[in-house]
N, C-alpha and C positions, 0 to 999 in steps of 0.2 A: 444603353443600360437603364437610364431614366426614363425612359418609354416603356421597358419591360417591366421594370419595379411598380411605376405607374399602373399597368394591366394587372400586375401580378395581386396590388392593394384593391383594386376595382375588385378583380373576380371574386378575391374575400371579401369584401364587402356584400355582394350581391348572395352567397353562398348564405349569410346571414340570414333566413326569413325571418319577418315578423312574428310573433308566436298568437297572434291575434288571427291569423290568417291559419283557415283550414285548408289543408295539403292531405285528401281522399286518396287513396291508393297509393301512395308514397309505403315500399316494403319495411316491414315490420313497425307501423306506427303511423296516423294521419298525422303530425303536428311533425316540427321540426325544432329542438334544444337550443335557440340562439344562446343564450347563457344561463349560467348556473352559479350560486354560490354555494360553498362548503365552510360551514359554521359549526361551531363546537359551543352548549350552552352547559352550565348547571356544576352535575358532579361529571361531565364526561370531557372537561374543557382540556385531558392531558391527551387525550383518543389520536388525535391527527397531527396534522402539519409535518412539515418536513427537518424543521431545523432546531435541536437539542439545546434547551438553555436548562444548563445546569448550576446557573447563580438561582435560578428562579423557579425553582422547587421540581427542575425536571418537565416543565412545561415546553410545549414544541409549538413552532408557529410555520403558516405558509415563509415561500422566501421566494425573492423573485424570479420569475421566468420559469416557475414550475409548474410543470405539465401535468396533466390528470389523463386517465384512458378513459372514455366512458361507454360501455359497453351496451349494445340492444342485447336483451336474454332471448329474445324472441329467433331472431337473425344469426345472432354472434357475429355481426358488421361491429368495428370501432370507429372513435373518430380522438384525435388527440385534440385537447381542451389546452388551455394556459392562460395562468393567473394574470390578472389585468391590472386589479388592483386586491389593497389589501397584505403586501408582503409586509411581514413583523408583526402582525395580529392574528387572531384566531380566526377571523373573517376573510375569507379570499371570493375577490369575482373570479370567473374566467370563463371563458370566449373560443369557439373552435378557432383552428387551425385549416382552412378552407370549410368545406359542408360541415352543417351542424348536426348534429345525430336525431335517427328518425325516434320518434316516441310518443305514445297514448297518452293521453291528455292527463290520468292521473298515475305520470313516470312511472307507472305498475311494472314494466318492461326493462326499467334500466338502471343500471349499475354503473357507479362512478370507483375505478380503482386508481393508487396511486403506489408509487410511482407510474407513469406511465414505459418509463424503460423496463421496469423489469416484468410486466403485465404480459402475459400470453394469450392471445387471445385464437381460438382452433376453431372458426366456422364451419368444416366440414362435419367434426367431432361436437361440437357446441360447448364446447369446454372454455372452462377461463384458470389458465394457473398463474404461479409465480416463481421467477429463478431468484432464488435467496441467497442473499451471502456471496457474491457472483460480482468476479474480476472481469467486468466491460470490456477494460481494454485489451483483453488478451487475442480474439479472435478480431476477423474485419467482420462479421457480423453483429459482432459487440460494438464494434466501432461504428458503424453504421446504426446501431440503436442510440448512441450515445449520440450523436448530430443532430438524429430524428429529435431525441428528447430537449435539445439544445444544451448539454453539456460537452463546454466547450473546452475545457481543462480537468486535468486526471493529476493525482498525484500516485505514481505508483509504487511509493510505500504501504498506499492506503487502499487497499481495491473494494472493501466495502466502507462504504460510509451511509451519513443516515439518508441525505440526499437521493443517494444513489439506489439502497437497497432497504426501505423502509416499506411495509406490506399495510395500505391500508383498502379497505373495504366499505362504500359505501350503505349502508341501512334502510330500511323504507321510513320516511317521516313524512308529515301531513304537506306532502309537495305537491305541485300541479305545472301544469306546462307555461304555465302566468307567474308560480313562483315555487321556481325550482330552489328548494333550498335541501343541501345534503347533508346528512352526519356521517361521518367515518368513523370504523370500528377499525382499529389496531390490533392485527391477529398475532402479532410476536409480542416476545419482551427483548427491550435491550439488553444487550448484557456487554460493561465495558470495563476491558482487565488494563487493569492500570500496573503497569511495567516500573519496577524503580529497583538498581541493580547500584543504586550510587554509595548506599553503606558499606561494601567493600570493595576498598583503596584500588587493587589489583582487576577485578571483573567489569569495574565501568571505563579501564582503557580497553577494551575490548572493542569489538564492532561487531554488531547483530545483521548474521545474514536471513533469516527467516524464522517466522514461527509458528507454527501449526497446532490448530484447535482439531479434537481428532474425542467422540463419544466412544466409549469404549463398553456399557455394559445397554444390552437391549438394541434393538433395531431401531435407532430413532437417527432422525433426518436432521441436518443444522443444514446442508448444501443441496443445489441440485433444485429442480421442479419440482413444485406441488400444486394440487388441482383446488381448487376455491371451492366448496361446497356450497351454493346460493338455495338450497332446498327451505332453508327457513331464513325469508329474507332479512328478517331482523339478527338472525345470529349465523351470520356466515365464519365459515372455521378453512381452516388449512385443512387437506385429506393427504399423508405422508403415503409416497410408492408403497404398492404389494411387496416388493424386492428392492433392498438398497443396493447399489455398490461402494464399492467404499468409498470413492468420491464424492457420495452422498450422505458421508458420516465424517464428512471433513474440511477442514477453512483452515486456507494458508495464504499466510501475507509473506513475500521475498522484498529484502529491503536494498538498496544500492550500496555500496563500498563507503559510502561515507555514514552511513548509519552507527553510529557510537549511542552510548550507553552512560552518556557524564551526564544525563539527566533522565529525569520519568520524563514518563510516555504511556500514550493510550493507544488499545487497538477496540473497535466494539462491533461489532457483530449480531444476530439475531439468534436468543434462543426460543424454543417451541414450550407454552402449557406440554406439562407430562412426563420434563426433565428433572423433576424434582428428585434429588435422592440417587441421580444418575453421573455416572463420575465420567466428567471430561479430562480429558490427558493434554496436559499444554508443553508443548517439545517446542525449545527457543534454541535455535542454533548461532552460535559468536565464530568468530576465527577459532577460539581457540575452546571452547566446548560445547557441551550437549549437555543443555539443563533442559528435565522433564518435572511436570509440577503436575498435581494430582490434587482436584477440587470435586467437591460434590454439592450442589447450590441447596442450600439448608432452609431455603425459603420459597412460596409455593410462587412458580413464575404466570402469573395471570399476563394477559396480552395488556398493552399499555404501561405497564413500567419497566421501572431501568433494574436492572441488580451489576451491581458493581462490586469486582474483584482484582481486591489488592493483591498482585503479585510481586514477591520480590527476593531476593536472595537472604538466608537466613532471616527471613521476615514474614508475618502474618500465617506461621505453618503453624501446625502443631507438631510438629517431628518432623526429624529428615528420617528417610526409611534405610533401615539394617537389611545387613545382606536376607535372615529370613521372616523380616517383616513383609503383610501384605500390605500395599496402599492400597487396598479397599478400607481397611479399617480404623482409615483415617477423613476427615472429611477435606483435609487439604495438607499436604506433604510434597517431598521433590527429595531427587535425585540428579545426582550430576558426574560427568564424566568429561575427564580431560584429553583432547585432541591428540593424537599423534605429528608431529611437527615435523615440518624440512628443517635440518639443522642451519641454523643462521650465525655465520662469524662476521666482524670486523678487522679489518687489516690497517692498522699503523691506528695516527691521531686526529689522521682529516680523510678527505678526499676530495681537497678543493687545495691546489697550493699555490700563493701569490709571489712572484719575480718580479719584485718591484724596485727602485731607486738606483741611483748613479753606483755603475761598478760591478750592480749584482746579474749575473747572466746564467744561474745554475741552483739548485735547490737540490738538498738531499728527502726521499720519500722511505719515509718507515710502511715497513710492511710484516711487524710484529702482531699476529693472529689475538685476538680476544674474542672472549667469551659474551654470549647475550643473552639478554635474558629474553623468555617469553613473548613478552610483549617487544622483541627487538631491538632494545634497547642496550647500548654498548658498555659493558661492563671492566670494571680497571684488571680483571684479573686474566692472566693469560689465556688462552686456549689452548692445551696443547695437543691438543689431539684433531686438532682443524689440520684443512689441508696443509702441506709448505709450500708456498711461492718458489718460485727456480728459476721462471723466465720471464723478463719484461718488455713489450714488445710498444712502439707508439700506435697507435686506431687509428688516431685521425688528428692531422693537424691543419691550421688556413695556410693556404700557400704562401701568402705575403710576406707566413712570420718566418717561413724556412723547418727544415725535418730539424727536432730537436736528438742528443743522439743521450743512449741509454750506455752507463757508464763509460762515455768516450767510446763508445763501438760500434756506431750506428744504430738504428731504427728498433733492434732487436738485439738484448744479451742474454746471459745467465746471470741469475742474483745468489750472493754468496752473502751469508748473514742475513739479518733483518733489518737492510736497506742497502737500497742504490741512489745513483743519481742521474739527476737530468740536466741537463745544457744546451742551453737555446744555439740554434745554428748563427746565428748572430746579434748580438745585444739591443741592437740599434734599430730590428724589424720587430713588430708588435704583432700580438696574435694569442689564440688560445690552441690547445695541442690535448688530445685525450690519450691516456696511459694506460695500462691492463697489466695485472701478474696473473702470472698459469702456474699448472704443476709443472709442465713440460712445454718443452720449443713444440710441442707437436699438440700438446691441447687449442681446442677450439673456444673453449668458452671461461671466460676471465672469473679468477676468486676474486677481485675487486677493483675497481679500478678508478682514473685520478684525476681530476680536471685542473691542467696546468694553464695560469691565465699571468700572461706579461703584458699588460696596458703600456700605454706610452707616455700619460698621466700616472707618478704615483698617489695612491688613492690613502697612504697612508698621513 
């Protein structure tokens, strides 16, 4: 293994030319890129980098171990570049990754894009796009870009982030092959909706399973591949498909089971110059509803900044919308709608009962139905219209402690009233035993059931 690492350092070292040294007939370019830096000067110092400081007026900087793609226009050959030094400044070196990319002595040929994961580069076609807004890890070819680019960790609440899916494009500046220095133009604008659902009591016990960014008026792009237009190399632009599909007019982040709502939260994404005045539809789905919010960005989105939108429940709208109001004629409203639910009961006061101290060998278990609420929560007031328990049956108990029996009649009885009891097969063996009530001797699957635990330490 130290032998290979060892060859594997050599070869990229050697891969390295000099930039002093002319290299004649090398395809598309006599000279060869050993390194490059990407600097940001003046009024353009918010253009690039990869990492959002929003203490610090929205300025972005390299971070480490970020990769750049840099492209021949001539060939459409790539080569992946990375930051060597420089991460947390506006200045970053960086250095191929094996061969250094071919190029004419004044970089007239070559384009530096970033990220390097979401950079497409089409040598047959000569094209150069970008997949925007785009959950890496879903596919193995996503995954496989994602290694290539050296990201090593994914949170998958988060599928785009700025790291991941930030679009920049390098510019022509007074460079040469002796001193390659690049500026980056930033073809999006960020855009990050800040989620806070904690002003009511009731909706931030909730848990958010997904939420979907979805354009609704005009044919414009937020997702999906877009072709770089390098025809004026000083202002290269995004070129949006002839034909969307709606995948292409959509960003959805899915969040895990534990994803609650007892605090804000951000999700941010990329929007395009041209959305101005154009109303995005934000559908947030919880267990228990379906809020839809309705914004129109009120401000012209030039590439390189951020717009930021407060989202929140009876917060920063100007109206909730009436049955025959339109949200078009609003510039930010919501709507919401309450889940259809499995109905959820509680049977008795616990579902844990403890058989402890000298003498006691038997427990009686309530199995009087209550009501819950919403959020599943056990309520003091009856239920009566839940199922009734009839039969009680033991699951499963450890052998050692012996079959406990259900009102003196073995493993299985009928429950009359609203409770039975249980009695350990003998006082003196220790164990735990799990309990069940049905409708019926003949149901298969228990209205709830009861973990009886006799230690041989009492614990009280």
């Amino acid at each position: 293994v130290y032998a290979l690492a060892a060859f594997s350092i050599a070869g990229a070292g050697c891969s390295k030319e000099p930039l002093s040294m002319d290299h004649a007939g090398l395809e598309g370019g006599s000279y060869r890129l050993s390194t490059l830096s990407a600097t940001i000067e003046g009024e353009d110092a918010d253009e690039t980098r990869s990492s959002l400081q929003t203490s610090n007026n929205n300025v972005v900087y390299w971070t480490a171990k970020d990769r750049i793609r840099v492209v021949n226009t001539t060939t459409y050959e790539s080569w992946i570049y990375e930051l060597v030094s420089g991460a947390g400044t506006s200045v970053g070196k960086f250095e191929p990754l094996g061969a250094a990319a071919t190029c004419e002595e004044d970089l007239s040929n070559i384009a530096a894009v970033y990220p390097a994961v979401a950079a497409i580069v089409d040598k047959s076609a000569k094209t150069l796009s970008f997949t925007v807004n785009h959950d890496w890890n879903k596919t193995e070819e996503g995954k496989e870009r994602l290694t290539e680019c050296n990201i090593r960790s994914w949170n998958n609440d988060s599928p785009t982030a700025f790291t991941h899916n930030d679009i920049k494009v390098s510019y022509h500046v007074n460079g040469s092959k002796e001193n390659a220095n690049f500026k980056f133009r930033q073809l999006g604008t960020w855009c990050v909706f800040a989620f806070d659902f904690t002003s009511d009591e009731s909706i931030r016990k909730e848990s958010l399973q997904s939420i979907e960014v979805t354009t609704t008026e005009g044919d414009m792009q937020i997702s999906g591949t877009q072709r770089v237009d390098l025809t004026d190399p000083n202002q290269p632009v995004l070129v949006a498909k002839s034909t969307l599909a709606e995948e292409d007019k959509t960003v959805k982040w899915s969040f895990n089971s534990a994803s609650g709502m007892s605090t804000a939260f951000t999700r941010s994404m990329m929007l395009f110059p041209g959305l101005e005045n154009r109303q995005l539809k934000i559908t947030a789905e919880t267990n228990m509803h379906t809020f839809v919010f309705y914004a129109k960005p009120q401000v012209k989105l030039e590439a390189g900044t951020v717009l930021k939108f407060p989202i929140g429940f009876k917060q920063n709208f100007n109206t909730e919308i009436g049955e025959s109001d339109n949200p078009l004629d609003y510039a930010m409203a919501y709507t919401s709608v309450e889940k259809s639910l499995y109905p959820f009961y509680y049977y008795g006061d616990a579902n844990c009962y403890l058989i402890a101290g000298a003498g006691k060998n038997s427990a009686t278990i309530d199995v009087t139905p209550h009501q819950a609420s919403p959020y599943y929560e056990k309520k003091t007031a009856k239920a009566t219209d839940a199922p009734k328990p009839a039969y009680a049956k033991v699951i499963w108990y450890e052998t050692a402690m012996g079959a406990p029996k259900i009102n003196g009649a073995g493993q299985a009885a009928a429950i009359t009233g609203d409770n039975f009891t249980v009695t350990l097969a003998d006082a003196t063996k220790y164990g735990n035993a799990l309990i069940g009530i049905y409708e019926s001797a003949e149901s298969e699957t228990p209205l709830w059931s009861y973990h009886i635990w006799h230690p041989q330490d009492d614990p009280t």
